[in-house]
mmCIF file as Biopython writes it, N, C-alpha, C and O atoms, coordinates in Angstrom:
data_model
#
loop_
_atom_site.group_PDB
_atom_site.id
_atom_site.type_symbol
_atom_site.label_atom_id
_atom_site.label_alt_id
_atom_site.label_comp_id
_atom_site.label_asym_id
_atom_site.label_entity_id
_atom_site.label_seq_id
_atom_site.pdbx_PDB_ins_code
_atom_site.Cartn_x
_atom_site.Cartn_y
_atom_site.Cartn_z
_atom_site.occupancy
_atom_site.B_iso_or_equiv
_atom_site.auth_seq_id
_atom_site.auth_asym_id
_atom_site.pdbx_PDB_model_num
ATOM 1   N N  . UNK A ? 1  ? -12.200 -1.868  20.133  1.0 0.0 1  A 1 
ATOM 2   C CA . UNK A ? 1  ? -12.335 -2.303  18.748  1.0 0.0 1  A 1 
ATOM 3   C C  . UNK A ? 1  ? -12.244 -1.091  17.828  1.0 0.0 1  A 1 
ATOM 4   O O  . UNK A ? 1  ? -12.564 0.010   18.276  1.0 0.0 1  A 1 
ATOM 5   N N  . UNK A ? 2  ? -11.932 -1.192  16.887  1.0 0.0 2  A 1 
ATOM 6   C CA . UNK A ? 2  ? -11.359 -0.148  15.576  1.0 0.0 2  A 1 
ATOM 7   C C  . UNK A ? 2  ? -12.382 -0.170  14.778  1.0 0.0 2  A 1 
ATOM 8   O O  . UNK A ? 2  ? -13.094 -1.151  14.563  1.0 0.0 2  A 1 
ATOM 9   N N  . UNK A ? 3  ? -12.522 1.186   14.190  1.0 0.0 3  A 1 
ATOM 10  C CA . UNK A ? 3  ? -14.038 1.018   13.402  1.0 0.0 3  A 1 
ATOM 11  C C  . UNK A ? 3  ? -13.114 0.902   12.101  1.0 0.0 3  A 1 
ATOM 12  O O  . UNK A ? 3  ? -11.897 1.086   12.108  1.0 0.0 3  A 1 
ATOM 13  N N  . UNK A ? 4  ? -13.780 0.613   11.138  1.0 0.0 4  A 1 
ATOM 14  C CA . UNK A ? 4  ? -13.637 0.405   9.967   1.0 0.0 4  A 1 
ATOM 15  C C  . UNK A ? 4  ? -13.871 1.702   8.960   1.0 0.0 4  A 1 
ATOM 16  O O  . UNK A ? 4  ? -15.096 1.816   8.945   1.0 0.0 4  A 1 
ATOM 17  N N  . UNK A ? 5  ? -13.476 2.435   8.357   1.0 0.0 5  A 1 
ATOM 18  C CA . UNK A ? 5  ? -13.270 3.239   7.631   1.0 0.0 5  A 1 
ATOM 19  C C  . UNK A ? 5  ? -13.337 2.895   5.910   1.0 0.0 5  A 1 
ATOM 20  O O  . UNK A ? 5  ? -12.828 1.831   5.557   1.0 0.0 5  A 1 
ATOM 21  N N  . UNK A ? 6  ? -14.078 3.960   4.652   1.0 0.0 6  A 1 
ATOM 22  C CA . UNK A ? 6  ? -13.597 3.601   3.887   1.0 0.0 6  A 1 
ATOM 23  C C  . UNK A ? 6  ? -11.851 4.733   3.337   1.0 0.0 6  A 1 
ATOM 24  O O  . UNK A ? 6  ? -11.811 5.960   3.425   1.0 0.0 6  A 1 
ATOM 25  N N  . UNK A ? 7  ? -10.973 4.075   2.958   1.0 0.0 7  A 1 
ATOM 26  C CA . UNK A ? 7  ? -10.284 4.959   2.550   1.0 0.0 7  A 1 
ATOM 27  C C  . UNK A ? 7  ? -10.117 6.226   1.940   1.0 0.0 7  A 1 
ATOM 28  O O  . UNK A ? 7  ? -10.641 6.385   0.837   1.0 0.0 7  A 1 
ATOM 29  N N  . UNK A ? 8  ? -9.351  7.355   2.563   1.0 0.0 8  A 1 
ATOM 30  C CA . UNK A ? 8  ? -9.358  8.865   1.866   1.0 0.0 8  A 1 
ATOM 31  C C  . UNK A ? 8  ? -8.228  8.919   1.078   1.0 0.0 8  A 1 
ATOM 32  O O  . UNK A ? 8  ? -7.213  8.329   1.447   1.0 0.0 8  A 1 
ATOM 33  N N  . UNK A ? 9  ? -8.260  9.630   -0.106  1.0 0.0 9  A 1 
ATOM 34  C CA . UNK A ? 9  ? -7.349  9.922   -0.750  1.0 0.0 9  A 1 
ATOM 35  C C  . UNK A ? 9  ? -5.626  10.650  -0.011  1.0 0.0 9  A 1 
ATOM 36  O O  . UNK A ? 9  ? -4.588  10.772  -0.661  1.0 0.0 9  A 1 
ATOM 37  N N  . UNK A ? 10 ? -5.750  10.879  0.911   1.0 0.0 10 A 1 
ATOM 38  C CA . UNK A ? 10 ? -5.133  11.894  1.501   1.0 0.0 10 A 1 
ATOM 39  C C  . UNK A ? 10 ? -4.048  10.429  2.298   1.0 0.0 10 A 1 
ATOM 40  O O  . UNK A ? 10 ? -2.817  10.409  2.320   1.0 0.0 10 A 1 
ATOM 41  N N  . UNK A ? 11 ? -4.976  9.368   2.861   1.0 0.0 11 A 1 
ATOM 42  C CA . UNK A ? 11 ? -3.894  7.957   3.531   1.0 0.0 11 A 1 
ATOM 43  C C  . UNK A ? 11 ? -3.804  7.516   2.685   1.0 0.0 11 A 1 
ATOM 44  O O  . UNK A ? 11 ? -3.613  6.365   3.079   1.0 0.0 11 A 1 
ATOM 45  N N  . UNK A ? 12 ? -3.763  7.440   1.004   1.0 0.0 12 A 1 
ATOM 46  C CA . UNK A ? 12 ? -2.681  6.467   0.386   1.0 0.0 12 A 1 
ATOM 47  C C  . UNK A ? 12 ? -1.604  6.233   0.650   1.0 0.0 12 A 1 
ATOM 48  O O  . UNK A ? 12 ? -1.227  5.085   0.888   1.0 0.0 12 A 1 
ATOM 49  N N  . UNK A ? 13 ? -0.615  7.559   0.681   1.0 0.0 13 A 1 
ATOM 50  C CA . UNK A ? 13 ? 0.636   7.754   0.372   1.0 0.0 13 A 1 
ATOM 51  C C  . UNK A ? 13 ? 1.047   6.828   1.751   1.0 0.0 13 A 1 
ATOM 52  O O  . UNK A ? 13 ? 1.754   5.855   1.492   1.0 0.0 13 A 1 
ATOM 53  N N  . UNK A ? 14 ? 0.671   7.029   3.230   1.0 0.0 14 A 1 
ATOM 54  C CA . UNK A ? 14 ? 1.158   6.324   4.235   1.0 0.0 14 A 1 
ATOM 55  C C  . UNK A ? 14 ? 0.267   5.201   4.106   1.0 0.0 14 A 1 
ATOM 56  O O  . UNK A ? 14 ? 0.661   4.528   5.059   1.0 0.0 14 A 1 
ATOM 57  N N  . UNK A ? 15 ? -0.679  4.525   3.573   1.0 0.0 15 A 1 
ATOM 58  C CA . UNK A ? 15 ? -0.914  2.945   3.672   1.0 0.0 15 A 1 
ATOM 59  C C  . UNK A ? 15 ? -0.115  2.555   2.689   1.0 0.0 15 A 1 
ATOM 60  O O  . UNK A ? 15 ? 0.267   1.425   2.995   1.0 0.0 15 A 1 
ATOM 61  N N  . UNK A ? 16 ? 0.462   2.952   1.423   1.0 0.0 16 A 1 
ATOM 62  C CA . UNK A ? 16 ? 1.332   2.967   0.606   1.0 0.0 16 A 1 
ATOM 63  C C  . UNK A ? 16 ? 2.818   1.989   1.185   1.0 0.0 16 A 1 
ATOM 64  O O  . UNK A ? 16 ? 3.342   0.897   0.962   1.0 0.0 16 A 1 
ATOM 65  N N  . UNK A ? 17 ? 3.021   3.150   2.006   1.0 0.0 17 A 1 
ATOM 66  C CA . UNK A ? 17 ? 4.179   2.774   2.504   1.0 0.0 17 A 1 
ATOM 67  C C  . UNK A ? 17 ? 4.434   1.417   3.374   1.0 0.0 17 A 1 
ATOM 68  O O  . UNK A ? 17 ? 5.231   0.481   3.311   1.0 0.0 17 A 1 
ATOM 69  N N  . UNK A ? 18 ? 3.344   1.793   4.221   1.0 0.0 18 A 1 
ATOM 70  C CA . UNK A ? 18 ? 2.952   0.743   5.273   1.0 0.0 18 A 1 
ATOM 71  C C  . UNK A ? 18 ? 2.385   -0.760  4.097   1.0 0.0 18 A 1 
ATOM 72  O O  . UNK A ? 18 ? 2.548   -1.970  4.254   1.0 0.0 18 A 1 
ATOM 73  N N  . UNK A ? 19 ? 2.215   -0.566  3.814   1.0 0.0 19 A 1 
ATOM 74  C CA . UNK A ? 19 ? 1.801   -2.319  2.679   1.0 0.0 19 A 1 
ATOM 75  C C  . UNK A ? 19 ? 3.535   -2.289  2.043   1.0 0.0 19 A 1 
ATOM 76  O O  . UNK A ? 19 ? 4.081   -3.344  2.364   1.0 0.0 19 A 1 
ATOM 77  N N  . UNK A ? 20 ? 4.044   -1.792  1.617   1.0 0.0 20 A 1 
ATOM 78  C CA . UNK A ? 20 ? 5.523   -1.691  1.056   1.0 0.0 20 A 1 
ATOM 79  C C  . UNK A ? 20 ? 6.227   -2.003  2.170   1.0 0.0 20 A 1 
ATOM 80  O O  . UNK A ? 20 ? 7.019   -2.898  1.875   1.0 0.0 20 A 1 
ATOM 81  N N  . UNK A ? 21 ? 6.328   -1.654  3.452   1.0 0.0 21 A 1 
ATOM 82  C CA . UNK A ? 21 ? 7.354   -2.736  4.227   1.0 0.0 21 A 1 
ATOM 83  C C  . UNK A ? 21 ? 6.445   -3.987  4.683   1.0 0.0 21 A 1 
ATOM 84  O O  . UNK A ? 21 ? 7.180   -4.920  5.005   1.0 0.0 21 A 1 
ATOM 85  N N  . UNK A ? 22 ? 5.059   -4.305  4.814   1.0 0.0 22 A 1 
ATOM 86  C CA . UNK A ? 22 ? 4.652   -5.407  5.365   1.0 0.0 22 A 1 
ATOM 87  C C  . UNK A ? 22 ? 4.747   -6.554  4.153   1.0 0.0 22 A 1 
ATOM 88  O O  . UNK A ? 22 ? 4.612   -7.763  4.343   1.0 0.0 22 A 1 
ATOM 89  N N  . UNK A ? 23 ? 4.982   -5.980  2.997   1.0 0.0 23 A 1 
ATOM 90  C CA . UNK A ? 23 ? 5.124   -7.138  1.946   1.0 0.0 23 A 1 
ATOM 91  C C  . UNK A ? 23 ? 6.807   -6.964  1.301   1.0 0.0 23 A 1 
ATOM 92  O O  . UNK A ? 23 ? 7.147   -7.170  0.136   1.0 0.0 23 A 1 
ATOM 93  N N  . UNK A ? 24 ? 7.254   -6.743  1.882   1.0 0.0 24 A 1 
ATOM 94  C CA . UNK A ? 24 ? 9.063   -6.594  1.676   1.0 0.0 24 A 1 
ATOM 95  C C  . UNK A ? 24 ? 9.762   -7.470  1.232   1.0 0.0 24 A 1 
ATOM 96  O O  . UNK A ? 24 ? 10.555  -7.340  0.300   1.0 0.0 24 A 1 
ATOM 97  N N  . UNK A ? 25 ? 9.436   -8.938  2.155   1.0 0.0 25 A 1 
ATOM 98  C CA . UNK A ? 25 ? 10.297  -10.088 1.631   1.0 0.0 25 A 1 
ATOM 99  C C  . UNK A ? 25 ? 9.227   -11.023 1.025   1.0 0.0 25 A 1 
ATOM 100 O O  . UNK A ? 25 ? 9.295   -12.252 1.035   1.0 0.0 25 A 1 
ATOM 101 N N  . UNK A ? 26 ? 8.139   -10.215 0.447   1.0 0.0 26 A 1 
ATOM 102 C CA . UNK A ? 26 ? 6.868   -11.435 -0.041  1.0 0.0 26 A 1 
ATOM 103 C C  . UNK A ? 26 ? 7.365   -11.919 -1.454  1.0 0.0 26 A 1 
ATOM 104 O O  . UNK A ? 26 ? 7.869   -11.070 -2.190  1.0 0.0 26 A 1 
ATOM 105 N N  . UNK A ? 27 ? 7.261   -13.210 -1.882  1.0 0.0 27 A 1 
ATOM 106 C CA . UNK A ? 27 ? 8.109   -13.802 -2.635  1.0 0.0 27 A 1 
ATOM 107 C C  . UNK A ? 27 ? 7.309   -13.015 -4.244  1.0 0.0 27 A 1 
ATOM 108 O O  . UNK A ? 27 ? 7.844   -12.953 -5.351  1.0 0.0 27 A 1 
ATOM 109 N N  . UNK A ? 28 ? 6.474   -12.709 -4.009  1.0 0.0 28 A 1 
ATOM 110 C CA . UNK A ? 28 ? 5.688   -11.940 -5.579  1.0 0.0 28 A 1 
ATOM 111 C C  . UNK A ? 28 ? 6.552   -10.649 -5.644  1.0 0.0 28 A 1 
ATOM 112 O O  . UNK A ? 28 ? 7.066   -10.516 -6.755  1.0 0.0 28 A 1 
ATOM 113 N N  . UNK A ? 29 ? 6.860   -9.640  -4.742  1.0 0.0 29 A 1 
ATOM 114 C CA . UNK A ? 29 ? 7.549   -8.356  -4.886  1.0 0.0 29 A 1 
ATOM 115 C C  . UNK A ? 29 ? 8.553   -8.666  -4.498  1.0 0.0 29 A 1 
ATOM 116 O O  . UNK A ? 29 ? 9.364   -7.747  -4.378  1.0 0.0 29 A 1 
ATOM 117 N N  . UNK A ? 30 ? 8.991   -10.011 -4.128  1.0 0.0 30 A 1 
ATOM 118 C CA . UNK A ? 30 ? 10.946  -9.885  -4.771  1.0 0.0 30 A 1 
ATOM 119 C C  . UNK A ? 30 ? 11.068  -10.540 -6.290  1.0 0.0 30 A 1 
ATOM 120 O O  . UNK A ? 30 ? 12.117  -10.443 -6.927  1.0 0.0 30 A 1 
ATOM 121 N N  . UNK A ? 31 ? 9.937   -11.194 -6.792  1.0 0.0 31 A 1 
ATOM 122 C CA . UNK A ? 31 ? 10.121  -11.027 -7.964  1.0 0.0 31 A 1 
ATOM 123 C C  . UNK A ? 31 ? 9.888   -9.925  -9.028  1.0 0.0 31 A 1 
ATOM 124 O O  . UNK A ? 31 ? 10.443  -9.879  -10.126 1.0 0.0 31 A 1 
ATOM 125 N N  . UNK A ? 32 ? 8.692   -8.759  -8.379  1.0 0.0 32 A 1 
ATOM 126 C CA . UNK A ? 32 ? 9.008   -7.859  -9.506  1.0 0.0 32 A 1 
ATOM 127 C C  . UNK A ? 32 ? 10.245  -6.629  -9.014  1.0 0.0 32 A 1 
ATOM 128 O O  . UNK A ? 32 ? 10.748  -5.681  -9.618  1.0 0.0 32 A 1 
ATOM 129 N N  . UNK A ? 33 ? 10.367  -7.009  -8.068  1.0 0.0 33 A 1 
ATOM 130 C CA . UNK A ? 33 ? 11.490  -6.193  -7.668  1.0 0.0 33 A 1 
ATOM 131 C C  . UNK A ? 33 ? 12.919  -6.804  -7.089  1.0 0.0 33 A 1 
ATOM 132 O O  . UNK A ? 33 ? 13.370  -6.395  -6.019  1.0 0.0 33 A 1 
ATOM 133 N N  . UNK A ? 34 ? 13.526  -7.708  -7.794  1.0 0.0 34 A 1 
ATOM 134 C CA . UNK A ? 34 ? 14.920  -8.772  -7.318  1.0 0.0 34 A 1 
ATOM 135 C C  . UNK A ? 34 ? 15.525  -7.742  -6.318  1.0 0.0 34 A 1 
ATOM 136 O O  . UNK A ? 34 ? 15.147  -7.846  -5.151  1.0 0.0 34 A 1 
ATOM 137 N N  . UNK A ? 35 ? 16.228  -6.967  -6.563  1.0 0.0 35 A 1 
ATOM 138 C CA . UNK A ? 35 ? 17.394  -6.044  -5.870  1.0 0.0 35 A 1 
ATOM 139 C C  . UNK A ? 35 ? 16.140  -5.324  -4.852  1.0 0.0 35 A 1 
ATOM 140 O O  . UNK A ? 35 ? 15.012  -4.868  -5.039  1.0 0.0 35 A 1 
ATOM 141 N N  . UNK A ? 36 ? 17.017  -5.510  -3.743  1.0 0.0 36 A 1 
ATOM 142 C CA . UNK A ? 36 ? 16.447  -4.927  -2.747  1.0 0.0 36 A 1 
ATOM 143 C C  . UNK A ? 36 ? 15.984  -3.708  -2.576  1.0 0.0 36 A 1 
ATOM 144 O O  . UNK A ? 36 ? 14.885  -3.344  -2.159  1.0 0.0 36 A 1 
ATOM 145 N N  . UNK A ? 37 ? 17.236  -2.874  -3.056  1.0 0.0 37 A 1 
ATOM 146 C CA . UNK A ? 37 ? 17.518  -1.623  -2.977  1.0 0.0 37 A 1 
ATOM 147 C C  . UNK A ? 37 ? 16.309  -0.843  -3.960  1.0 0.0 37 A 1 
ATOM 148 O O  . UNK A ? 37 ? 15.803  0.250   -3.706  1.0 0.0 37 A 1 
ATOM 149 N N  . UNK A ? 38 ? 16.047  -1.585  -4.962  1.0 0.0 38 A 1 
ATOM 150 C CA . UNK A ? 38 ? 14.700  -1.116  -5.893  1.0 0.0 38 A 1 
ATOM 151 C C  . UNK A ? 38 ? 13.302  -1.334  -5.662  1.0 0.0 38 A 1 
ATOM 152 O O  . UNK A ? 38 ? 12.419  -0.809  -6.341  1.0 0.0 38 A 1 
ATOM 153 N N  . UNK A ? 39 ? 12.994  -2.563  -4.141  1.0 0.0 39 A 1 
ATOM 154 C CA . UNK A ? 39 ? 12.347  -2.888  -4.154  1.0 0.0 39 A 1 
ATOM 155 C C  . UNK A ? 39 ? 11.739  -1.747  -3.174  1.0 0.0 39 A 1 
ATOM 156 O O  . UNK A ? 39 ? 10.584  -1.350  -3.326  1.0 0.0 39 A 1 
ATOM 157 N N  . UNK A ? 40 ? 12.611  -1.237  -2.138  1.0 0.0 40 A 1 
ATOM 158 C CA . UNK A ? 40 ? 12.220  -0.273  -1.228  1.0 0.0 40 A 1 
ATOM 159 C C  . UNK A ? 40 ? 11.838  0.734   -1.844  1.0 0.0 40 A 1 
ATOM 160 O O  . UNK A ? 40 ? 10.975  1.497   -1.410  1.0 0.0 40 A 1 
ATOM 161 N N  . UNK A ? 41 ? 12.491  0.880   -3.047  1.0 0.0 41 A 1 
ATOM 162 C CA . UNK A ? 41 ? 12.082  2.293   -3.638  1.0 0.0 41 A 1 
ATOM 163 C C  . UNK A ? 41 ? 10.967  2.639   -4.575  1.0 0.0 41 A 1 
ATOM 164 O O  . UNK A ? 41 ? 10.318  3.681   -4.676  1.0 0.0 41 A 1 
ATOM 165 N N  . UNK A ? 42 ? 10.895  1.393   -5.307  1.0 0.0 42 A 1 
ATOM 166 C CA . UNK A ? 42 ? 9.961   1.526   -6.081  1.0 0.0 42 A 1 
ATOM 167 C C  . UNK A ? 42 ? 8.176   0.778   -5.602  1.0 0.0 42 A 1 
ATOM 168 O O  . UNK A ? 42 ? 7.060   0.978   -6.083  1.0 0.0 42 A 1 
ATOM 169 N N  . UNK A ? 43 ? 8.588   0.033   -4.638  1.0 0.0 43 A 1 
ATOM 170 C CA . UNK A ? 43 ? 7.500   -1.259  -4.202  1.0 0.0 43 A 1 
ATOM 171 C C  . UNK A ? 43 ? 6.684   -0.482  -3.605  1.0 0.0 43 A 1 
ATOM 172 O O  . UNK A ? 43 ? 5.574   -1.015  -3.628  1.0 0.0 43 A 1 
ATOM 173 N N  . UNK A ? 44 ? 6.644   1.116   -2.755  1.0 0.0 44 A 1 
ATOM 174 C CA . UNK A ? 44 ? 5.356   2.108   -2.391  1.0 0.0 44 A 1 
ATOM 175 C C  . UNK A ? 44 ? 4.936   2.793   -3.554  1.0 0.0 44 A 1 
ATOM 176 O O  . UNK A ? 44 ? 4.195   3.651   -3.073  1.0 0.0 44 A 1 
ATOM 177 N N  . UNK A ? 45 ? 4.936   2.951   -4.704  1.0 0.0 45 A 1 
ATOM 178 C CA . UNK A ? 45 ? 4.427   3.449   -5.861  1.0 0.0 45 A 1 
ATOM 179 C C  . UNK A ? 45 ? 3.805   2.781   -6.364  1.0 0.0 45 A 1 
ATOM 180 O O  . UNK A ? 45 ? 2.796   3.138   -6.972  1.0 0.0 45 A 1 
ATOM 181 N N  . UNK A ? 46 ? 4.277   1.389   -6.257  1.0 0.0 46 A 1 
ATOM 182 C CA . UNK A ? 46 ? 3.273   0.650   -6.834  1.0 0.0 46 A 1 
ATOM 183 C C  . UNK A ? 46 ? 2.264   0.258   -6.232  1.0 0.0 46 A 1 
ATOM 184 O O  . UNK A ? 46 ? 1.265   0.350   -6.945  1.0 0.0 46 A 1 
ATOM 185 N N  . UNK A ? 47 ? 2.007   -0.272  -4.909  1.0 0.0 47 A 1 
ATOM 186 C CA . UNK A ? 47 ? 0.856   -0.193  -3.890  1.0 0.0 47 A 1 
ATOM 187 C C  . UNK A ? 47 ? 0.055   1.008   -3.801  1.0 0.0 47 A 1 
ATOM 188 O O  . UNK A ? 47 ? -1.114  1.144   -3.439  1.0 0.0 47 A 1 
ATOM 189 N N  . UNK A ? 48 ? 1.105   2.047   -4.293  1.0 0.0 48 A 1 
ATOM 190 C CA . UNK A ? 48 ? 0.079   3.326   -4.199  1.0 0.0 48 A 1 
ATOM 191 C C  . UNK A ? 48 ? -0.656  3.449   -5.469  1.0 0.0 48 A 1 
ATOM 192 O O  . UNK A ? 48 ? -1.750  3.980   -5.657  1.0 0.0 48 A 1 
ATOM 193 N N  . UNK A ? 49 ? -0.048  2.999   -6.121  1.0 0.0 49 A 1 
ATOM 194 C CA . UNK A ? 49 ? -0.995  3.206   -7.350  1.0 0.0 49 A 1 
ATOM 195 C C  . UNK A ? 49 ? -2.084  1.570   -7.606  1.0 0.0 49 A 1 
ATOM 196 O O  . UNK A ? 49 ? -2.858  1.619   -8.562  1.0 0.0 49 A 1 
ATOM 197 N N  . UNK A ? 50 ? -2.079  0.720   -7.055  1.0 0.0 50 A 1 
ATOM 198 C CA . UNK A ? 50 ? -3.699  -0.179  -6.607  1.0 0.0 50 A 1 
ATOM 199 C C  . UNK A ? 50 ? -3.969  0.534   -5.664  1.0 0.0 50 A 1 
ATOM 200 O O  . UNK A ? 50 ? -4.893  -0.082  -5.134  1.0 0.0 50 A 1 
ATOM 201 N N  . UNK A ? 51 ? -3.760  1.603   -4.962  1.0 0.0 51 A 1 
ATOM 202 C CA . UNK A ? 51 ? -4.191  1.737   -4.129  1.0 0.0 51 A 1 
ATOM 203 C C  . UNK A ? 51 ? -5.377  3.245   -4.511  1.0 0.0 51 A 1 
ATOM 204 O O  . UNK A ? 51 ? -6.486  3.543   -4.069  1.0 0.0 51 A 1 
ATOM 205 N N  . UNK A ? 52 ? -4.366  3.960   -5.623  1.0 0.0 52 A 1 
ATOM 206 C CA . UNK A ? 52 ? -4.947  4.670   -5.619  1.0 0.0 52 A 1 
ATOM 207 C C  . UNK A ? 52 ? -6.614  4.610   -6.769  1.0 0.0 52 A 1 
ATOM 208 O O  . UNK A ? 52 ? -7.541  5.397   -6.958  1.0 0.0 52 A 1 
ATOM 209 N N  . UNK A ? 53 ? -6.252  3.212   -7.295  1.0 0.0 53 A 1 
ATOM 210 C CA . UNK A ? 53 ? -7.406  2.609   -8.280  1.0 0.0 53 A 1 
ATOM 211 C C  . UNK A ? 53 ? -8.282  2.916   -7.662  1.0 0.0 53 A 1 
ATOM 212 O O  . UNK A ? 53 ? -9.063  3.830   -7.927  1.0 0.0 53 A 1 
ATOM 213 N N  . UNK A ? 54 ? -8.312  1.938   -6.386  1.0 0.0 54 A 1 
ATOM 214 C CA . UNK A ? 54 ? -9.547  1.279   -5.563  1.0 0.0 54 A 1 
ATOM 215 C C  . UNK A ? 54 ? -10.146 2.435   -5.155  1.0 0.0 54 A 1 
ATOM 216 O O  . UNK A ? 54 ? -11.340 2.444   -4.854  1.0 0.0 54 A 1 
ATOM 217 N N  . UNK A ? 55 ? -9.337  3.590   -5.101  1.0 0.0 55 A 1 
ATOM 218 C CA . UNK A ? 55 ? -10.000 4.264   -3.754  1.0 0.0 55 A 1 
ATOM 219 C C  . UNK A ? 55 ? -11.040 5.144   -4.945  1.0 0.0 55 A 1 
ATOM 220 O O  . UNK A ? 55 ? -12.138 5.614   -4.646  1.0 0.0 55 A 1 
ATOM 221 N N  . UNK A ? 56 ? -10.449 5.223   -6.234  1.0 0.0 56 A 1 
ATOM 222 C CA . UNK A ? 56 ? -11.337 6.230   -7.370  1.0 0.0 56 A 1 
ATOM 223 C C  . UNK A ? 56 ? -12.386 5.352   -7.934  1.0 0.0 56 A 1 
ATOM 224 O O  . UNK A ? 56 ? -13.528 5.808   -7.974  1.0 0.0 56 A 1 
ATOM 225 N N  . UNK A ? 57 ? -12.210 4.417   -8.278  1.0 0.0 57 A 1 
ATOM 226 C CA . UNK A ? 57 ? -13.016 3.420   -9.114  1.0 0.0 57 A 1 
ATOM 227 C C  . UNK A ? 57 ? -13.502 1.540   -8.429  1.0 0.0 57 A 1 
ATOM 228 O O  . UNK A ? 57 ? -13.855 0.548   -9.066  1.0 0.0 57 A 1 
ATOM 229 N N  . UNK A ? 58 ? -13.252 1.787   -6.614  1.0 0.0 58 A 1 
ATOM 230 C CA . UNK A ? 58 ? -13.619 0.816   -6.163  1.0 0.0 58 A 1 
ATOM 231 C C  . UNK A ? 58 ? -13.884 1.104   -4.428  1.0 0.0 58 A 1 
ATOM 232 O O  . UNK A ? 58 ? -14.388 2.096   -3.901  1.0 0.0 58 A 1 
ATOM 233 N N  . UNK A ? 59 ? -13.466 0.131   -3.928  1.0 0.0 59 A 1 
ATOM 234 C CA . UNK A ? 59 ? -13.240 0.324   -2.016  1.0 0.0 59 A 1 
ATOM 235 C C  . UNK A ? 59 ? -12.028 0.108   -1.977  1.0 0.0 59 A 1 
ATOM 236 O O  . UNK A ? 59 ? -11.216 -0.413  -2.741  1.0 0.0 59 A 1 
ATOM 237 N N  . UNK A ? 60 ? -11.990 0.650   -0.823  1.0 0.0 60 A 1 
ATOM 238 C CA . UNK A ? 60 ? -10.526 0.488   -0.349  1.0 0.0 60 A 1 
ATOM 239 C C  . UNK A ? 60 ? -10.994 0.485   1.242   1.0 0.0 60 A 1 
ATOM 240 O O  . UNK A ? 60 ? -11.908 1.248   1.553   1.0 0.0 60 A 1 
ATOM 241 N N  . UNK A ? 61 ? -10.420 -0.312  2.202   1.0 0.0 61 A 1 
ATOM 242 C CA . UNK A ? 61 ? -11.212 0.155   3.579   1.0 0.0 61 A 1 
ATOM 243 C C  . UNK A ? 61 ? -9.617  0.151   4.711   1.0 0.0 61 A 1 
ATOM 244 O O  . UNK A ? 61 ? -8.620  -0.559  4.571   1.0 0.0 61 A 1 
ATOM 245 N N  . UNK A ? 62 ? -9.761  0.709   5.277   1.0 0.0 62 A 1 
ATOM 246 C CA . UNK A ? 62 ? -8.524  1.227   7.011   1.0 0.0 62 A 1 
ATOM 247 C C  . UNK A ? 62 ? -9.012  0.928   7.860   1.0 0.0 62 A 1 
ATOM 248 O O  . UNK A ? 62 ? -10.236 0.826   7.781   1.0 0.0 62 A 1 
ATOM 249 N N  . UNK A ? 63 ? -8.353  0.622   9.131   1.0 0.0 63 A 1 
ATOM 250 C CA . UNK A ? 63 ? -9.014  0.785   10.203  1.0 0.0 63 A 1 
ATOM 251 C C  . UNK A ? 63 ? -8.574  2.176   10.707  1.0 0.0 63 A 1 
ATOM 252 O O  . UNK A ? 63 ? -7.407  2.566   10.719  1.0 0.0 63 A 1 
ATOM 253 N N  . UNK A ? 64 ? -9.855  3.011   11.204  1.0 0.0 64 A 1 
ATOM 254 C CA . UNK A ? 64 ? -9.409  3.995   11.293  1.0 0.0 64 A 1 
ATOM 255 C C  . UNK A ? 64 ? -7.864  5.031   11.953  1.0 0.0 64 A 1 
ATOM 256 O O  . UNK A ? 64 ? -7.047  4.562   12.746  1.0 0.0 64 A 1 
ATOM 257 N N  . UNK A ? 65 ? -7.835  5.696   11.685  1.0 0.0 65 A 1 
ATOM 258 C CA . UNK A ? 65 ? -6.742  6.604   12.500  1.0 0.0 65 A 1 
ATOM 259 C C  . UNK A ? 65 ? -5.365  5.537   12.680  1.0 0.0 65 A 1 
ATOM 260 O O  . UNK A ? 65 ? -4.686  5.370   13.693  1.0 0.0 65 A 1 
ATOM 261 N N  . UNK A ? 66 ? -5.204  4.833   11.205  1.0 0.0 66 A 1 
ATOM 262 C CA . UNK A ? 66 ? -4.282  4.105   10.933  1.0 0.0 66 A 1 
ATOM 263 C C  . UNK A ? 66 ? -3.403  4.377   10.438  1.0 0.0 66 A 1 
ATOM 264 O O  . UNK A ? 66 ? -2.243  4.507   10.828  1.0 0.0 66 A 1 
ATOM 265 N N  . UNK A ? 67 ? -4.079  4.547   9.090   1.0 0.0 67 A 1 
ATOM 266 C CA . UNK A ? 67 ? -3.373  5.095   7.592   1.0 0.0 67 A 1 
ATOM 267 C C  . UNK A ? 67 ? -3.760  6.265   7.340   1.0 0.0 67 A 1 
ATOM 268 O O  . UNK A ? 67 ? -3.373  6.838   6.322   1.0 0.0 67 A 1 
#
């Protein structure tokens, strides 16, 4: 079993990424992102940045030695 972690500033950038391909064809980020090609590119900046909210001004939690 995986312990639970709260998030470090340091795994945004790769949970970032990792939430940006697991939500790729999710019908909310092909609408803010139609073209594919923008969605890859721009769709980890934007996870990184809720991501990087939570982790300053909320929780954010990993399982460890994940992200």
């Amino acid at each position: 079993m995986r312990n639970i972690e709260k998030m470090k500033e340091e795994q945004i950038s790769r949970a970032a990424k990792a939430l940006s391909n697991a939500f790729h064809l999710d019908p909310l980020q092909s609408y803010a992102f139609p073209d594919e090609d923008d969605r890859r590119k721009y769709s980890p900046a934007h996870f990184s940045a809720a991501l990087n909210y939570g982790v300053r001004f909320g929780e954010v939690y990993v399982a460890e030695n994940v992200a």
